[in-house]
LUMGU-475282 format. One line per field, with one value per residue (C-alpha): residue in one letter; x, y, z; residue number from 1. Coordinates in pm, 1 decimal, padded with zeros to 6 digits. Example, Ala and Ser with C-alpha at 12.3 -4.5 7.8 and 13.67 -1.06 7.14 Angstrom:
BEGIN
rogu = a, s
xx = 01230.0, 01367.0
yy = -00450.0, -00106.0
zz = 00780.0, 00714.0
tordren = 1, 2
This chain:
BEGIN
rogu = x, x, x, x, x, x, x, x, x, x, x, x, x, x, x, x, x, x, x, x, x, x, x, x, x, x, x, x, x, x, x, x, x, x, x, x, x, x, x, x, x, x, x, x, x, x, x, x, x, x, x, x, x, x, x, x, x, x, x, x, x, x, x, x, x, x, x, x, x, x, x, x, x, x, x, x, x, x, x, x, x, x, x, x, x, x, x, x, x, x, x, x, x, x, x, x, x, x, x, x, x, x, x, x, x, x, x, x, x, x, x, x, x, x, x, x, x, x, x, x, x, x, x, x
xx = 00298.6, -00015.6, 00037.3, -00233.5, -00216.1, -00486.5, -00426.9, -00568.7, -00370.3, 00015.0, 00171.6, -00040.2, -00103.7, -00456.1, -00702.9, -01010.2, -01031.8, -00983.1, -00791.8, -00575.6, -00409.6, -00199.1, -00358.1, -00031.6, 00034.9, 00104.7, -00020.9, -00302.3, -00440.3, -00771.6, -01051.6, -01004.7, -01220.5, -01406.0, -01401.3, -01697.6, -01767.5, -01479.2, -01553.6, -01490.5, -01808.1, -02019.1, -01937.6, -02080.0, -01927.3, -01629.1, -01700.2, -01468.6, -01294.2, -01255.7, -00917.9, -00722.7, -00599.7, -00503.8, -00502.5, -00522.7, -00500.3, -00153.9, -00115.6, -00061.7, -00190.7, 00190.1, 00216.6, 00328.0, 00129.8, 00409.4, 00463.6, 00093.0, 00050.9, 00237.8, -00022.6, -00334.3, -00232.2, -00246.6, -00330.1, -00696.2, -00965.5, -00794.9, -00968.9, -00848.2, -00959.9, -00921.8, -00980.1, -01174.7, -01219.7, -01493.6, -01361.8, -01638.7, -01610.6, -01303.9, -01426.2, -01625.5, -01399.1, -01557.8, -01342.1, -01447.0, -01340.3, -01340.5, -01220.0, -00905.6, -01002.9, -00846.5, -01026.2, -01209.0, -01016.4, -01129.7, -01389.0, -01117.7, -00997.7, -00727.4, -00309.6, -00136.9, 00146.4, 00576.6, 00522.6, 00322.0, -00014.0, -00334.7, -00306.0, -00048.1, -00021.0, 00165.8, 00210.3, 00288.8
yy = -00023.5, -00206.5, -00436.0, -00707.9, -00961.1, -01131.6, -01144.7, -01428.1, -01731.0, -01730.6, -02062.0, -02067.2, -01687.3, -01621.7, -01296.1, -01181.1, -01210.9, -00894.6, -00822.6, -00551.4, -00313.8, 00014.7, 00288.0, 00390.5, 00649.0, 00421.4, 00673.5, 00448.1, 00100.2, 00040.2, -00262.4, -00436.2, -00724.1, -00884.0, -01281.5, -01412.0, -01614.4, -01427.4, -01217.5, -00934.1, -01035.3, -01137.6, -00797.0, -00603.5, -00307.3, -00298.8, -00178.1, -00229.7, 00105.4, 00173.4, 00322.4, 00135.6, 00402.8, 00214.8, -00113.8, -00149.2, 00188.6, 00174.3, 00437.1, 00244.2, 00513.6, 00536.4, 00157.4, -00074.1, -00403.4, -00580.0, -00418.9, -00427.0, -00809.7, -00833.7, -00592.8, -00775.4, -01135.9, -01294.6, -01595.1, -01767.7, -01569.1, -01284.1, -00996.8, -00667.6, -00344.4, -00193.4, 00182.4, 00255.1, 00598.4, 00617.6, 00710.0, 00923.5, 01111.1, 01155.1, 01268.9, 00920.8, 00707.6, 00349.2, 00093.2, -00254.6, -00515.8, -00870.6, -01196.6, -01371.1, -01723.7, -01958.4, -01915.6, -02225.3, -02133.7, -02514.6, -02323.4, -02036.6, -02009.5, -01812.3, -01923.8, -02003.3, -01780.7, -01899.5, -01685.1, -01923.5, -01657.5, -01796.0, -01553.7, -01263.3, -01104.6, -00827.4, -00617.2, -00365.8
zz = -01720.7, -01588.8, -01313.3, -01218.5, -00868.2, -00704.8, -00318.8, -00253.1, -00144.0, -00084.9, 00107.3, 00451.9, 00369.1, 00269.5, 00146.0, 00083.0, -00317.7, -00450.1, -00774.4, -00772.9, -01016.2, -01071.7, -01277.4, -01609.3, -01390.8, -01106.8, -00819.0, -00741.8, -00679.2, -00766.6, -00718.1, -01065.6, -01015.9, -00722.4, -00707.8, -00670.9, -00284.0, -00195.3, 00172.1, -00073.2, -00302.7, 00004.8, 00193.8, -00109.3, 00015.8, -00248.9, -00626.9, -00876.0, -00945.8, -00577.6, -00497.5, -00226.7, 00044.6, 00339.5, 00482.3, 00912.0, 00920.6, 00675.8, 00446.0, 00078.7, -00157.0, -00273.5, -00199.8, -00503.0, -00562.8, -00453.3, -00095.5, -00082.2, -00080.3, 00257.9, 00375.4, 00286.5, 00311.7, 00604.3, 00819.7, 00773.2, 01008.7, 01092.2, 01038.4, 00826.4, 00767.4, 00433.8, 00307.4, 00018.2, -00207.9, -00477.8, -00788.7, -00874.0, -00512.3, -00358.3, -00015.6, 00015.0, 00209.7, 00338.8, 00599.7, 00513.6, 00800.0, 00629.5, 00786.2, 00505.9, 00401.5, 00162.4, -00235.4, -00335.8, -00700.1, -00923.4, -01079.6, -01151.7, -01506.9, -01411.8, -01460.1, -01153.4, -01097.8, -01032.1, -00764.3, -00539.9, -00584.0, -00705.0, -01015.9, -01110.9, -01442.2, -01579.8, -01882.0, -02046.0
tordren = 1, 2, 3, 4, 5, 6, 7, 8, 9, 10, 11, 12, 13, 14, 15, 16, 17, 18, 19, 20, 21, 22, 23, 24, 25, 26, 27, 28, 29, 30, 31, 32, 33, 34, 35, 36, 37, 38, 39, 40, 41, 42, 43, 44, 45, 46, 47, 48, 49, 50, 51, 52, 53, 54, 55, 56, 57, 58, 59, 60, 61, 62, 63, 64, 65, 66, 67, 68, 69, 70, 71, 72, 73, 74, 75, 76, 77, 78, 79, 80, 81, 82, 83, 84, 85, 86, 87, 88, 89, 90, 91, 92, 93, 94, 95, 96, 97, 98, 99, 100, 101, 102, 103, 104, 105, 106, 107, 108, 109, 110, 111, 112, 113, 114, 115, 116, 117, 118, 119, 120, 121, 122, 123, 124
């Protein structure tokens, strides 16, 4: 099973705009999209394909996308650290520190979720 959610924008919780997923396997979450004016897109430091490995220093390579959302949501201008592997090199690890802000989503096309997210999709 594939599992999609954008961390982006929860009550007063807030992100950085990246869309994650779950390779079939489920062992990994990887970059799946980057939205664009997000502090993601304007650190271009993140690729999409880049596996998640920890989050403030958080081990979450066996993390589910669920768990993972408390992780990386937070309040508005509070930094967090994320840690990236390239999918290409595994012994290329990058910590991006971004600052969460709110999405400006009326240009988004994307559904909004029941679950209060900007966007969450599953399947199968």
């Amino acid at each position: 099973m594939t599992c999609y959610l954008v961390v982006f924008k929860q009550g007063p919780l807030v992100g950085v705009g990246i869309e994650f997923a779950e390779n079939k396997a489920g062992n990994n979450i990887h970059v799946s999209a980057i939205l664009p004016g997000s502090p993601a897109f304007e650190s271009d430091q993140i690729a999409v394909a880049d596996v998640l490995i920890g989050v403030d220093g958080k081990d979450v390579a066996s993390c589910s996308l669920m768990a993972l959302a408390s992780d990386v949501l937070g309040l508005a201008d509070t930094p967090i650290t994320l840690t990236f592997r390239a999918p290409a090199d595994p012994g290329q690890v990058k910590h991006v520190t971004l600052r969460r802000r709110a999405a400006d989503t009326s240009q988004s096309h994307r559904p909004k979720s029941p679950f209060g997210l900007e966007y969450a999709s599953y399947s199968a």
